[in-house]
gemmi code that builds the backbone of each chain (N, CA, C; Angstrom):
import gemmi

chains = {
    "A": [
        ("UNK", (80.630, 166.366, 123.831), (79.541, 166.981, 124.588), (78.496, 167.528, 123.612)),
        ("UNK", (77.250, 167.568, 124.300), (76.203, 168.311, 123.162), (75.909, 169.306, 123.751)),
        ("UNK", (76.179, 170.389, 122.919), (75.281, 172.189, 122.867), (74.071, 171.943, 122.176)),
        ("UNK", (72.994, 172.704, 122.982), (71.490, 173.277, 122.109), (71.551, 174.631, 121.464)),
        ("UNK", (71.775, 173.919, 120.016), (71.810, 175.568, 119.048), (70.462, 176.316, 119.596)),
        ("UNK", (70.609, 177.550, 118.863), (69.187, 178.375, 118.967), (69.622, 179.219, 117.853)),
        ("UNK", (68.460, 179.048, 116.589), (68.745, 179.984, 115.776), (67.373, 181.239, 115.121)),
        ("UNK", (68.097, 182.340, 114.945), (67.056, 183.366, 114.591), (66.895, 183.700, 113.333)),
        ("UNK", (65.690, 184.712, 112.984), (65.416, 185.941, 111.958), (66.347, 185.050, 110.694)),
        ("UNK", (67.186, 185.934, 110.122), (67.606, 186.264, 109.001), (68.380, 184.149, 108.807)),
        ("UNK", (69.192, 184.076, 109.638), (69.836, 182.877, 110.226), (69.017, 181.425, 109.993)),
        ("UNK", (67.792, 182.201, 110.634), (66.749, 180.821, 110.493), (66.124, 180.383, 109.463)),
        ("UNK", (65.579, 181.405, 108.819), (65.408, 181.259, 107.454), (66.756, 180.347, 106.670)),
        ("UNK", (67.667, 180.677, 106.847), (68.655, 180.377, 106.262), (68.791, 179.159, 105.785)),
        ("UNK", (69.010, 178.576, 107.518), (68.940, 177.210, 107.913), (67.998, 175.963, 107.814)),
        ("UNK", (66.885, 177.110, 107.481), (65.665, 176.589, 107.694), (65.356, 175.607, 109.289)),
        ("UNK", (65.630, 175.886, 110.180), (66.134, 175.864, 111.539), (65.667, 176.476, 112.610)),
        ("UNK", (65.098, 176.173, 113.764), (65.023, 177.297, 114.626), (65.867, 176.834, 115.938)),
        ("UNK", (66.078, 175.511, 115.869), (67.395, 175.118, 116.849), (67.865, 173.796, 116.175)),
        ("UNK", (68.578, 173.367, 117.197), (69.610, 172.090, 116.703), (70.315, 171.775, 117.713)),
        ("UNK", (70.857, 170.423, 117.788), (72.037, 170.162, 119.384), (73.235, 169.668, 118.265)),
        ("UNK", (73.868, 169.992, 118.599), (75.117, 169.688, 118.223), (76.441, 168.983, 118.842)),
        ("UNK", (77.414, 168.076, 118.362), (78.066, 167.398, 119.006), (79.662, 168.431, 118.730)),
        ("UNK", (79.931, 168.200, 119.927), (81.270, 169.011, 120.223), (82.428, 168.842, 121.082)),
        ("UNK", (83.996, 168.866, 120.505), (84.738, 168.438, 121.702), (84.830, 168.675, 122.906)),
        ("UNK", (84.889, 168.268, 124.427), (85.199, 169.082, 125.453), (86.659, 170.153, 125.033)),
        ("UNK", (85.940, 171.127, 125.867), (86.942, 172.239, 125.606), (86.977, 173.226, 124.465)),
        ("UNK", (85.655, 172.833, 123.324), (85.851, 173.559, 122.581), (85.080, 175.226, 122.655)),
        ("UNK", (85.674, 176.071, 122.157), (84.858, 177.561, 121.947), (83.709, 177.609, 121.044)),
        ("UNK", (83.091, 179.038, 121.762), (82.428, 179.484, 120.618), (82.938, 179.614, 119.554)),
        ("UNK", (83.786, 179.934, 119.152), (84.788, 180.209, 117.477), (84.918, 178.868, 116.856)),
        ("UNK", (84.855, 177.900, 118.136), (85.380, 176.484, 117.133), (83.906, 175.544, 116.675)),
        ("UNK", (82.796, 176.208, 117.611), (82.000, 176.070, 117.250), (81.195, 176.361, 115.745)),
        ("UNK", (81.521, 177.656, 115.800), (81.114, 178.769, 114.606), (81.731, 178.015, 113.428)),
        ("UNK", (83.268, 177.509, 113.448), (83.882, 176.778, 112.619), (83.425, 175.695, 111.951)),
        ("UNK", (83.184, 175.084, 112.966), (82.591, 173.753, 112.820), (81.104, 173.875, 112.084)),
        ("UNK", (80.147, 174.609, 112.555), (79.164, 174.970, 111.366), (78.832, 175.379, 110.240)),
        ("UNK", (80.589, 176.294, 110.325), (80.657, 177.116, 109.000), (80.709, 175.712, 107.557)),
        ("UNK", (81.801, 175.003, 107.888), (82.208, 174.169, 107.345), (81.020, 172.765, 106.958)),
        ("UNK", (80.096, 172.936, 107.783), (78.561, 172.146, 107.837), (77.948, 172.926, 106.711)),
        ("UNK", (77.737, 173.878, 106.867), (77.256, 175.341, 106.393), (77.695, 176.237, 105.103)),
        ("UNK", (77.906, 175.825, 104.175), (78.926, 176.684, 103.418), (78.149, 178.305, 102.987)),
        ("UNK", (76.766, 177.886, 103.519), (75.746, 179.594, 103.695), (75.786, 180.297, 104.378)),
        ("UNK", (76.359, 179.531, 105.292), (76.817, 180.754, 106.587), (78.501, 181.772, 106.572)),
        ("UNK", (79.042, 180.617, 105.362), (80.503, 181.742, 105.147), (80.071, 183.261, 104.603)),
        ("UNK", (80.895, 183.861, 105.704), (81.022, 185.121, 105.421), (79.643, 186.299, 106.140)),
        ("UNK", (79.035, 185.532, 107.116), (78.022, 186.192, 108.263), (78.839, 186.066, 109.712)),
        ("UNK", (80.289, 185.404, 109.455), (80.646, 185.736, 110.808), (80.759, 187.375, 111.595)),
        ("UNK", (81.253, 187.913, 110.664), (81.676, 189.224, 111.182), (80.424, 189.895, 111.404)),
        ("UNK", (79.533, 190.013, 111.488), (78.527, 190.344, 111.866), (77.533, 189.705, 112.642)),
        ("UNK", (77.570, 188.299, 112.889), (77.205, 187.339, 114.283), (77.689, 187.658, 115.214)),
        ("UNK", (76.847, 188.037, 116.435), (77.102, 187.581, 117.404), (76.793, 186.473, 118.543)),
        ("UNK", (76.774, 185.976, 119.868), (76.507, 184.614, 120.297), (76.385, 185.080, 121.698)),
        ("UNK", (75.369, 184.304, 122.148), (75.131, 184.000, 123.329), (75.093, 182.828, 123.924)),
        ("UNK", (76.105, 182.527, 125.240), (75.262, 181.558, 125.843), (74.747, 181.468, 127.208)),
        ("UNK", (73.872, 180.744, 127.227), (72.895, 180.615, 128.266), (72.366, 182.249, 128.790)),
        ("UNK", (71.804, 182.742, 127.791), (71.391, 184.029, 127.597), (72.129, 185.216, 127.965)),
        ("UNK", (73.482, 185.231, 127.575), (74.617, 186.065, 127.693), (75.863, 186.124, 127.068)),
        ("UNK", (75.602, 187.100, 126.452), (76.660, 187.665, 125.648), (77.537, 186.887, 125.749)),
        ("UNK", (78.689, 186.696, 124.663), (79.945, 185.899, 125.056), (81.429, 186.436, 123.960)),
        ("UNK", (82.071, 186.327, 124.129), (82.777, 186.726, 123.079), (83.433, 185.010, 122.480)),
        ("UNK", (83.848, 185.370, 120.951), (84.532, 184.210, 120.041), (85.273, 182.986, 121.509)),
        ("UNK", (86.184, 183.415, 121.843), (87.144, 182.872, 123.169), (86.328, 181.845, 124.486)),
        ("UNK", (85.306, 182.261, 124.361), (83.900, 181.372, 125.644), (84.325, 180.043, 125.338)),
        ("UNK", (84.430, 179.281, 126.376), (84.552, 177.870, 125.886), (83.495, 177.174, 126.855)),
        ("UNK", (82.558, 176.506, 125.986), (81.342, 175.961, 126.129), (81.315, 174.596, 127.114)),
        ("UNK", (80.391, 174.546, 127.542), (80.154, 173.374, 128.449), (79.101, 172.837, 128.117)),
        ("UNK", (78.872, 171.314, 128.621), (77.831, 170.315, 128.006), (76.516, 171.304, 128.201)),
        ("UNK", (75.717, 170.743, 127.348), (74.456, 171.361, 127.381), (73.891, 172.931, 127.845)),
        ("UNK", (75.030, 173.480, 127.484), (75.046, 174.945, 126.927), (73.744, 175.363, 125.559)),
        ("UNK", (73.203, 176.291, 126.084), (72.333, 176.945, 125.172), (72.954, 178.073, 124.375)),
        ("UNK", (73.530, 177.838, 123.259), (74.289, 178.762, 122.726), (73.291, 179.745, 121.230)),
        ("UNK", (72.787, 180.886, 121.349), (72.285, 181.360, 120.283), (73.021, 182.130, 119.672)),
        ("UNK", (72.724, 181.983, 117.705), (73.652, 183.003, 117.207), (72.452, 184.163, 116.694)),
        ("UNK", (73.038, 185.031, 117.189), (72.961, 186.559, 116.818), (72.724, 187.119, 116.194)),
        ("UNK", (72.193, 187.102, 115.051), (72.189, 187.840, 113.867), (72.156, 189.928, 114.594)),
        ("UNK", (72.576, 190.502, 113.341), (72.485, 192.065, 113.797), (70.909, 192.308, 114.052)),
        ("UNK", (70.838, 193.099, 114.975), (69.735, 193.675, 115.612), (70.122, 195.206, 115.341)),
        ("UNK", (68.713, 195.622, 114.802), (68.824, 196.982, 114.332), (69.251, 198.082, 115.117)),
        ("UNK", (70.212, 199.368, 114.833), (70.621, 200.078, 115.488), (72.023, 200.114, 115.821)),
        ("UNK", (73.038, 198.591, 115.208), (74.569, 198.537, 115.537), (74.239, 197.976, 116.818)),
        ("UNK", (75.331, 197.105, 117.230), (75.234, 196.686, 118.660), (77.108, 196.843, 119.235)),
        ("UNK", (76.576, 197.048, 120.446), (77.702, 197.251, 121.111), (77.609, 196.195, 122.626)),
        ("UNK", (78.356, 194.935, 121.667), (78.457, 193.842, 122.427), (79.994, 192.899, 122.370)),
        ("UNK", (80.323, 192.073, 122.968), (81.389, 191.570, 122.614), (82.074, 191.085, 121.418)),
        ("UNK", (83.299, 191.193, 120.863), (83.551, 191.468, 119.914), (83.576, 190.458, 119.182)),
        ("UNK", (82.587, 190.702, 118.135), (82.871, 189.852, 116.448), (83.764, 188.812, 116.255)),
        ("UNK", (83.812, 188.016, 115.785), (84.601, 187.584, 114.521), (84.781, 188.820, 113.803)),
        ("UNK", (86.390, 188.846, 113.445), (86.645, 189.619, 112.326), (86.110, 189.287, 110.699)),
        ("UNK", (86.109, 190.526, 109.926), (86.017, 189.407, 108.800), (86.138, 188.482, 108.139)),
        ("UNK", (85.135, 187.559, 107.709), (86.039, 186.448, 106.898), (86.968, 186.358, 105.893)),
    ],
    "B": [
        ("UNK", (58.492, 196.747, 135.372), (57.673, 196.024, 133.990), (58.401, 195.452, 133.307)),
        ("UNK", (58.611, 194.423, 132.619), (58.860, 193.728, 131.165), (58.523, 192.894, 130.201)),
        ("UNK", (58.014, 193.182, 129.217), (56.810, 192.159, 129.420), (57.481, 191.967, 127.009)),
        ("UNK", (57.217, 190.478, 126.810), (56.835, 190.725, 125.194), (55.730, 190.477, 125.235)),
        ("UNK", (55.059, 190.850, 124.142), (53.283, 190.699, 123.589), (53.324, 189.888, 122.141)),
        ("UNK", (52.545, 189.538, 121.982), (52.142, 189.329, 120.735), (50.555, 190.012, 119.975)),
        ("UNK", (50.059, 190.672, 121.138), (48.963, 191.638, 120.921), (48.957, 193.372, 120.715)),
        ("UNK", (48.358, 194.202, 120.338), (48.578, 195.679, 120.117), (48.642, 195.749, 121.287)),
        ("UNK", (49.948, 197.054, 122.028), (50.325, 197.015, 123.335), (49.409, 197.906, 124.099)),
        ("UNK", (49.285, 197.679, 125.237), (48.444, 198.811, 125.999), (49.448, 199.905, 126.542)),
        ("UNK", (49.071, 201.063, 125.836), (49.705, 201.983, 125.929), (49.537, 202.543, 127.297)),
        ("UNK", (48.363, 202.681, 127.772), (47.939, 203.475, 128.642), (48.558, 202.510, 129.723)),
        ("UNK", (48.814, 201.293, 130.155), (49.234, 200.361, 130.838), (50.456, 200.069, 131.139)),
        ("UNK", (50.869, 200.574, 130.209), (52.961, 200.444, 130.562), (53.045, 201.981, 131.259)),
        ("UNK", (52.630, 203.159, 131.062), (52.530, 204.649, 131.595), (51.643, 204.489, 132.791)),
        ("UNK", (50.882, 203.555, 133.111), (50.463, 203.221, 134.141), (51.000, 202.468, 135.522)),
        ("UNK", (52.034, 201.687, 134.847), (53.139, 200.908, 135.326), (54.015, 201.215, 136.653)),
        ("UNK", (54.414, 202.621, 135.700), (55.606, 203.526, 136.184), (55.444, 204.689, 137.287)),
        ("UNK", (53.507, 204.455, 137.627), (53.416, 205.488, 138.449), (53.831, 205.330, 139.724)),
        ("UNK", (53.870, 206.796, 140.558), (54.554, 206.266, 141.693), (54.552, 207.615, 142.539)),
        ("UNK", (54.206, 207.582, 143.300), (53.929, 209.093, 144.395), (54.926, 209.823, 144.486)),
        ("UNK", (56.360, 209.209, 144.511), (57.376, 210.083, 144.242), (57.455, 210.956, 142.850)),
        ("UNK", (56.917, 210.556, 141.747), (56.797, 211.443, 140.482), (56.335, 212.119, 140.145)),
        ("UNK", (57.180, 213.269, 139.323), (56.559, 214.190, 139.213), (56.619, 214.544, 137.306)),
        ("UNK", (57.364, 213.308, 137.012), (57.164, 213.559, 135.291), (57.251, 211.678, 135.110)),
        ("UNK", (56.701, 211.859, 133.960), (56.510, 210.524, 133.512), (57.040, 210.646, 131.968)),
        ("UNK", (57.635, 210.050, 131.386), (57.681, 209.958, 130.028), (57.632, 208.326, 129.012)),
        ("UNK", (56.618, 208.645, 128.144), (56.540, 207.029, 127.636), (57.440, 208.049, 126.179)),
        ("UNK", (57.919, 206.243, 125.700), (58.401, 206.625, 124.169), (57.555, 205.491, 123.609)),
        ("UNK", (57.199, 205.742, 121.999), (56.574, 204.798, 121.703), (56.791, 204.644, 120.201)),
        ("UNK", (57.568, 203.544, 119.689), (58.230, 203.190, 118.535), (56.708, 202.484, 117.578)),
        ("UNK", (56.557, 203.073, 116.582), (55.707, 202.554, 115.217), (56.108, 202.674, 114.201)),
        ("UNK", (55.641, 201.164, 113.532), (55.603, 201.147, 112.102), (55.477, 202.077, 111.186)),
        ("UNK", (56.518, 202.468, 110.585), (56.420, 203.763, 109.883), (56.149, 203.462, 108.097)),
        ("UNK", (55.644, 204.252, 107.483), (55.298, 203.438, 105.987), (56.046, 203.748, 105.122)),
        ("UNK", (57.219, 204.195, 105.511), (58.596, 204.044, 104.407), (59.853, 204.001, 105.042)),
        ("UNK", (60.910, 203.485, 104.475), (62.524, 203.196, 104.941), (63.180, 203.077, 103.889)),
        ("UNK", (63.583, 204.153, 103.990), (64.670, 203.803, 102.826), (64.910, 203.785, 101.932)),
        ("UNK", (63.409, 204.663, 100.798), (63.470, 204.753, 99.689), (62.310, 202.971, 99.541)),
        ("UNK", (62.165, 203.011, 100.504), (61.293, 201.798, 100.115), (59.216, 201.905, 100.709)),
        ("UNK", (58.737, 201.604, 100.292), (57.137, 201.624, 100.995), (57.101, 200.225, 101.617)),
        ("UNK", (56.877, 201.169, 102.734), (56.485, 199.746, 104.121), (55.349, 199.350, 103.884)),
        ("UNK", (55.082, 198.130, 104.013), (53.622, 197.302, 103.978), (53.482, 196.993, 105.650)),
        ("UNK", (54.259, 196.304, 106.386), (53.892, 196.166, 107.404), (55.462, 195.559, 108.019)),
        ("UNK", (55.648, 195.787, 109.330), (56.892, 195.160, 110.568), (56.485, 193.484, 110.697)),
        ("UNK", (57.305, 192.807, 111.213), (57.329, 191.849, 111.751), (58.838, 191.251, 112.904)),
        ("UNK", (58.279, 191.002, 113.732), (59.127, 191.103, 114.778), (59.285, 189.378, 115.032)),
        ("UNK", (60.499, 189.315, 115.415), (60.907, 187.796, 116.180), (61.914, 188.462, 117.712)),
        ("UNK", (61.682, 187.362, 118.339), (62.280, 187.887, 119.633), (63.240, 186.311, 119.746)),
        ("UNK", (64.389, 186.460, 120.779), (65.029, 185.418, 121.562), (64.374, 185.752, 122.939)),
        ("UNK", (63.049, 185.469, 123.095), (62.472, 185.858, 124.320), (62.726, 186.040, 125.592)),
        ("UNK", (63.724, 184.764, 126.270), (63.881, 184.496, 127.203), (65.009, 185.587, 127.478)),
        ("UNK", (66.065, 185.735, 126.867), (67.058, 186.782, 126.773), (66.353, 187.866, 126.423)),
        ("UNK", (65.901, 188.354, 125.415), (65.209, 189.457, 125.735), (64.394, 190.149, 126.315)),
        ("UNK", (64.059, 189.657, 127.560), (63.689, 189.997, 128.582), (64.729, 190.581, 129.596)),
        ("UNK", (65.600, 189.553, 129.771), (66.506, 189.562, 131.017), (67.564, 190.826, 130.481)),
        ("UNK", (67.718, 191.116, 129.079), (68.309, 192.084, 128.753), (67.188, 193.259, 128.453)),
        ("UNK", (66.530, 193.577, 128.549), (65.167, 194.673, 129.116), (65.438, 195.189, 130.248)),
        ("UNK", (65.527, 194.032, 130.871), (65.652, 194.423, 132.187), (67.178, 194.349, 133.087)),
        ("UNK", (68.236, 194.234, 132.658), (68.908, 194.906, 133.032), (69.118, 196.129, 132.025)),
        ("UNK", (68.965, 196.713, 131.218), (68.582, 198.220, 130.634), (68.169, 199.134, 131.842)),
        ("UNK", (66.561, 198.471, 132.277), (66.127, 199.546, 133.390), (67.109, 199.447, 134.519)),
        ("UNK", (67.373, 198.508, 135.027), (68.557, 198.550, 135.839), (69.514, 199.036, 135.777)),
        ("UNK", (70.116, 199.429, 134.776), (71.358, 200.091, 134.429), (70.566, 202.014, 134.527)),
        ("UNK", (69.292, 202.315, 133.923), (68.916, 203.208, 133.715), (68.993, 204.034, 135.333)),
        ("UNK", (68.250, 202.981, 136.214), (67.906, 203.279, 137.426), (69.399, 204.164, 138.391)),
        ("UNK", (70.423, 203.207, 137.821), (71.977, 203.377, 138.707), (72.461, 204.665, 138.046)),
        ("UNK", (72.265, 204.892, 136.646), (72.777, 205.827, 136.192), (71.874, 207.425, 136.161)),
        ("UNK", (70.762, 207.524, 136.495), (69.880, 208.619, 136.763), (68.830, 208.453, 138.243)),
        ("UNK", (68.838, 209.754, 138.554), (67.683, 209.645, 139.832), (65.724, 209.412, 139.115)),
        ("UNK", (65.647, 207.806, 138.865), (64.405, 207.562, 138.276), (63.808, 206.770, 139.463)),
        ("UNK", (62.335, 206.896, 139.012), (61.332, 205.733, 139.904), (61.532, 204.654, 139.120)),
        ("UNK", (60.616, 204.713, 138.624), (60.275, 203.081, 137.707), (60.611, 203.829, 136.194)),
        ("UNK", (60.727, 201.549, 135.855), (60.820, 201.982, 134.837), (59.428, 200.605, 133.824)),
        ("UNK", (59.163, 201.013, 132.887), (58.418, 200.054, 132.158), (58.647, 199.477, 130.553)),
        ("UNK", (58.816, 198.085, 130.119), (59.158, 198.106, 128.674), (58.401, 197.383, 127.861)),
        ("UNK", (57.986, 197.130, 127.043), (56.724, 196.054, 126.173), (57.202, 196.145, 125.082)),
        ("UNK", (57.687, 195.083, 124.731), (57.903, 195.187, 122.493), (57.347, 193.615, 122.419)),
        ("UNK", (56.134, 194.199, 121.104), (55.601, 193.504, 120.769), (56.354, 192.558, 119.480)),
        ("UNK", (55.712, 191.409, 119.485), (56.583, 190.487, 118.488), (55.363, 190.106, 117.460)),
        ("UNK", (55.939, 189.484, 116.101), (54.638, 189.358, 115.305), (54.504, 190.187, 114.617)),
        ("UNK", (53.393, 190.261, 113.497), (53.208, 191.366, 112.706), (52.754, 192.475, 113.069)),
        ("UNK", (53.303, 193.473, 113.312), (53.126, 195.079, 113.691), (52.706, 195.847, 112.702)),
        ("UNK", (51.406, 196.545, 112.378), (50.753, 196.814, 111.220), (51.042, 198.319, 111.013)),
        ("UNK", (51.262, 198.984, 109.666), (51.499, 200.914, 109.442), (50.718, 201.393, 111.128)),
        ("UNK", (51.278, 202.451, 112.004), (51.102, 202.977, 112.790), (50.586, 202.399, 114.461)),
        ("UNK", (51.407, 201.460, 114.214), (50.698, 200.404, 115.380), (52.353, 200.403, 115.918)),
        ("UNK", (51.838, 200.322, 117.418), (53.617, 200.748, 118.317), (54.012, 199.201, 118.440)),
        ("UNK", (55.586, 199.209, 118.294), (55.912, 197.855, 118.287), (56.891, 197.701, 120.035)),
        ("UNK", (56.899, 198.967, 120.631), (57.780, 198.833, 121.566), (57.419, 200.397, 122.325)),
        ("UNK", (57.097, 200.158, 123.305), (56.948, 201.036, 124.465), (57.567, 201.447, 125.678)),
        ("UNK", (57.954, 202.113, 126.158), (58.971, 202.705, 127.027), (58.437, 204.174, 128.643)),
        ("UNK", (58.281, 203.573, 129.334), (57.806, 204.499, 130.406), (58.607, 204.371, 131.281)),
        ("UNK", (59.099, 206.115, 132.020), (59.826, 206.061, 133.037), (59.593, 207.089, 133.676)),
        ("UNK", (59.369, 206.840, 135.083), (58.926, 207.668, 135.798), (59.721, 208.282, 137.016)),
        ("UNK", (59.825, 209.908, 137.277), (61.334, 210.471, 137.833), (60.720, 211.347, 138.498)),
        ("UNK", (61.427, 212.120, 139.510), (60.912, 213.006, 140.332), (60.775, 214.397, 139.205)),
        ("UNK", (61.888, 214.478, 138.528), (62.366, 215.368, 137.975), (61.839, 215.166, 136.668)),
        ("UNK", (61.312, 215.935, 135.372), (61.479, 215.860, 134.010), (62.857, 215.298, 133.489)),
        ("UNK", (64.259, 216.051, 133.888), (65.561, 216.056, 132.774), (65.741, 214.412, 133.318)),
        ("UNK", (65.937, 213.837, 134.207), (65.820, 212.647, 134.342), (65.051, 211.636, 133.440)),
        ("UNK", (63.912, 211.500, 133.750), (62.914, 210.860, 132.919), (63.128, 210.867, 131.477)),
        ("UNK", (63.496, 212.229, 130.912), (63.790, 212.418, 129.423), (64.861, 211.567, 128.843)),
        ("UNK", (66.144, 211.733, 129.926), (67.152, 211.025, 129.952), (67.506, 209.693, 129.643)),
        ("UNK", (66.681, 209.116, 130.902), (66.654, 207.574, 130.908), (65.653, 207.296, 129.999)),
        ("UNK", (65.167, 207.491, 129.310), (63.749, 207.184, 128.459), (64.898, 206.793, 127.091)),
        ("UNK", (65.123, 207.936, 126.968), (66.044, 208.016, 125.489), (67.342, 206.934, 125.535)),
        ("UNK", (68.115, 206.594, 126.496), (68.663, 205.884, 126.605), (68.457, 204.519, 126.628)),
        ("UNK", (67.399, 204.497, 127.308), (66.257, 202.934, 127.311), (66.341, 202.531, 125.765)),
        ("UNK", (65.650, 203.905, 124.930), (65.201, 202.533, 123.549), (66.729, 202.601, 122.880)),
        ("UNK", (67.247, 203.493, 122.683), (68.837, 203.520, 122.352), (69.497, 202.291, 122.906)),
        ("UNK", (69.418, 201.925, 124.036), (70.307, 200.557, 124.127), (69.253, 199.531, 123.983)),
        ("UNK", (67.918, 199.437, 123.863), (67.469, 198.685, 123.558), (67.728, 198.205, 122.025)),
        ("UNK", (67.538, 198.892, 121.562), (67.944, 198.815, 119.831), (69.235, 198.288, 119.486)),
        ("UNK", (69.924, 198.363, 120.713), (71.907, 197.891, 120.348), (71.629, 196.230, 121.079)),
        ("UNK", (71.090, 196.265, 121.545), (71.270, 195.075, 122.416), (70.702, 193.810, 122.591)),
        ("UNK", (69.406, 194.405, 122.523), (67.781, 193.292, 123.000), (67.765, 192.196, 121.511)),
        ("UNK", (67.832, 190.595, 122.222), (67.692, 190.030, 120.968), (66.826, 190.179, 120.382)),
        ("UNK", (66.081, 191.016, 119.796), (64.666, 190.965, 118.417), (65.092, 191.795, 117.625)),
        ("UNK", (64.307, 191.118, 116.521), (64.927, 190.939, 114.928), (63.650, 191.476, 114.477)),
        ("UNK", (63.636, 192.059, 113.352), (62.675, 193.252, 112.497), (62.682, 192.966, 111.007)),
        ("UNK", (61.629, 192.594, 110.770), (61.672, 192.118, 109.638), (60.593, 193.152, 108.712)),
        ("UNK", (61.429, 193.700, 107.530), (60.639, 194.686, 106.892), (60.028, 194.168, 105.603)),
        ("UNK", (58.232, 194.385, 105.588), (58.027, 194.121, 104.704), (57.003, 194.688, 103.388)),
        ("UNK", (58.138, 194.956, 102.389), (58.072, 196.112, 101.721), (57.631, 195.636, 100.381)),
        ("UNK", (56.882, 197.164, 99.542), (56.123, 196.683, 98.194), (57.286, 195.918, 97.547)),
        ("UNK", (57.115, 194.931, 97.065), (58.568, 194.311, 96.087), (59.415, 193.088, 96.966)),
        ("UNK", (58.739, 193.087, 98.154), (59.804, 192.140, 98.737), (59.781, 192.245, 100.190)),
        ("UNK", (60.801, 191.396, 100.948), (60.955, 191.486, 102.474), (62.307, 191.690, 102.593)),
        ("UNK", (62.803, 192.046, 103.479), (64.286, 192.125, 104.323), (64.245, 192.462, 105.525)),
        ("UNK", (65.581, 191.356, 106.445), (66.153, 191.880, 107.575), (66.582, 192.661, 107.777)),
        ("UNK", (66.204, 193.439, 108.683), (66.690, 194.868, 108.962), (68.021, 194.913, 109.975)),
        ("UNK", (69.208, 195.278, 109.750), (70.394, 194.490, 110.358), (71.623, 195.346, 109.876)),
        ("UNK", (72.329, 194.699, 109.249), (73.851, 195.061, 109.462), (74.008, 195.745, 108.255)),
        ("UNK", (72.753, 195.788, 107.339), (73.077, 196.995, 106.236), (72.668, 198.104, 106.921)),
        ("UNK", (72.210, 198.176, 107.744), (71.827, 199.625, 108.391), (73.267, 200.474, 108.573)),
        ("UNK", (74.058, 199.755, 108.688), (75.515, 200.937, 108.580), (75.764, 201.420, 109.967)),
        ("UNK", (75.129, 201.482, 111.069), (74.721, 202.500, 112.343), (75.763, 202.222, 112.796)),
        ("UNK", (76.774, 203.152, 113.519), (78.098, 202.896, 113.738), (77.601, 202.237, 115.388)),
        ("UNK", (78.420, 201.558, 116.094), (78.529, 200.955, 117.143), (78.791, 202.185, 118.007)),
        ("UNK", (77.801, 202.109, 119.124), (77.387, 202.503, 120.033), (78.067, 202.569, 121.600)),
        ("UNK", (78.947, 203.375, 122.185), (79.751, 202.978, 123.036), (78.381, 202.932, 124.425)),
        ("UNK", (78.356, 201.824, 125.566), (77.486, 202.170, 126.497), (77.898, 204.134, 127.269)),
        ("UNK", (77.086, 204.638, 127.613), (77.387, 205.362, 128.721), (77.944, 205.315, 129.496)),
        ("UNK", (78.896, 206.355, 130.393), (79.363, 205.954, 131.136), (78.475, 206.088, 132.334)),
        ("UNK", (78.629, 205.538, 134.284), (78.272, 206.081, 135.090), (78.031, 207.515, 135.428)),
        ("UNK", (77.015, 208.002, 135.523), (76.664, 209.584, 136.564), (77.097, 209.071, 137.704)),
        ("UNK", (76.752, 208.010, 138.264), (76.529, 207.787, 139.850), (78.044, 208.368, 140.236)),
    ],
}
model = gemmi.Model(1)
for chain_id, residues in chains.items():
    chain = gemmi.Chain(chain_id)
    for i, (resn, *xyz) in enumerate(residues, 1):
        res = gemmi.Residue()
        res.name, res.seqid = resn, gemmi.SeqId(i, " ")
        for name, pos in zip(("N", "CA", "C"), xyz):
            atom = gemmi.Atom()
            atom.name, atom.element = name, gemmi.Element(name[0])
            atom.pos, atom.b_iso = gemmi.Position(*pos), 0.0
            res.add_atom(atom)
        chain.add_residue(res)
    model.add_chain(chain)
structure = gemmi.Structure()
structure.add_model(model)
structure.setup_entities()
């Protein structure tokens, strides 16, 4: 199935990116998602614990398991601490 | 109200928003570019938003504000883009029968706005730029509970 990344701020720069679709198993999570980029990504190791994700403009925690053409954005921290569903632990 | 801008916000227009015959206090808050953080000299803000979500999370804020205090309206505007020394990047009006209300939900408004709303702040300072983010340290924020 394909997800439409959405990426921000600190993230985008990163990536040099401001979205992306991505190919993904049915059934897979946000976490296996995150995985799967990390490993694309070796710049993104170690920003999990402080990402968070949305999809289809709502909060989600690691455990969400995505459906085709899901709009999934990652999170970067937004100033002030957020008190949203929980992290990835550290890497 | 909820609105992002990419223009200097009308102040007088979001406090205009919120009026309402039932009120008898109004309170705007109004967040600006300040010219130092941190041991650092601010040159100027720059804001990015996840727009579409940050809206819909604006606005359930006032919604949540509304259930949890006796308020009229409520109003929100954060501007995105470069926000220049003393120029408001985010505005806040709420209008209550009562003052302790209004004060209430006002303060709570940009407080969970700041925990929550996808936009990103980008500081940019003599010597350099940085995201303003998860070095901030700010311990996590439990929501409020219900008054109702």
């Amino acid at each position: 199935m394909i997800v439409h990344l959405r990426f921000f701020a600190s993230l985008r720069e990163r990536l040099r990116h401001s979205e992306a679709d991505r190919q993904l198993s049915e059934g897979a999570s946000v976490g296996d998602l995150w995985a799967a980029l990390c490993a694309d990504y070796p710049e993104l190791k170690g920003l999990g614990s402080s990402m968070t994700f949305a999809v289809n403009r709502e909060y989600v925690k690691p455990d969400h398991v995505l459906a085709p053409n899901d709009e999934v954005a990652l999170i970067p921290p937004v100033s002030g601490g957020m008190d949203v569903p929980d992290r990835f632990p550290a890497d | 109200m909820y609105q992002i801008v990419s223009q200097p916000i009308d102040v007088a227009a979001v406090t205009s928003a919120v009026a309402d015959p039932g009120s008898g206090a109004t309170v705007t808050f109004i967040g600006t570019t300040r010219d130092r953080n941190d041991g650092r000299r601010v040159l100027r803000l720059e804001y990015e938003a996840y727009t579409e979500m940050a809206l819909a999370e604006m606005r359930k804020i006032g919604e949540a504000a509304q259930r949890q205090w006796p308020i009229e309206r409520v109003a929100m505007v954060h501007r995105i883009g470069v926000v220049p020394l003393g120029e408001a990047s985010v505005v806040i009006a709420v209008s209550a029968g009562h003052r302790h209300a209004a004060f209430e939900a006002c303060h709570f408004a940009i407080d969970r706005l700041k925990e929550v709303v996808p936009i990103w702040k980008k500081e940019h300072f003599e010597g350099g730029e940085i995201w303003i983010g998860s070095q901030t340290g700010s311990p996590r924020r439990p929501a409020p509970k219900s008054t109702a």
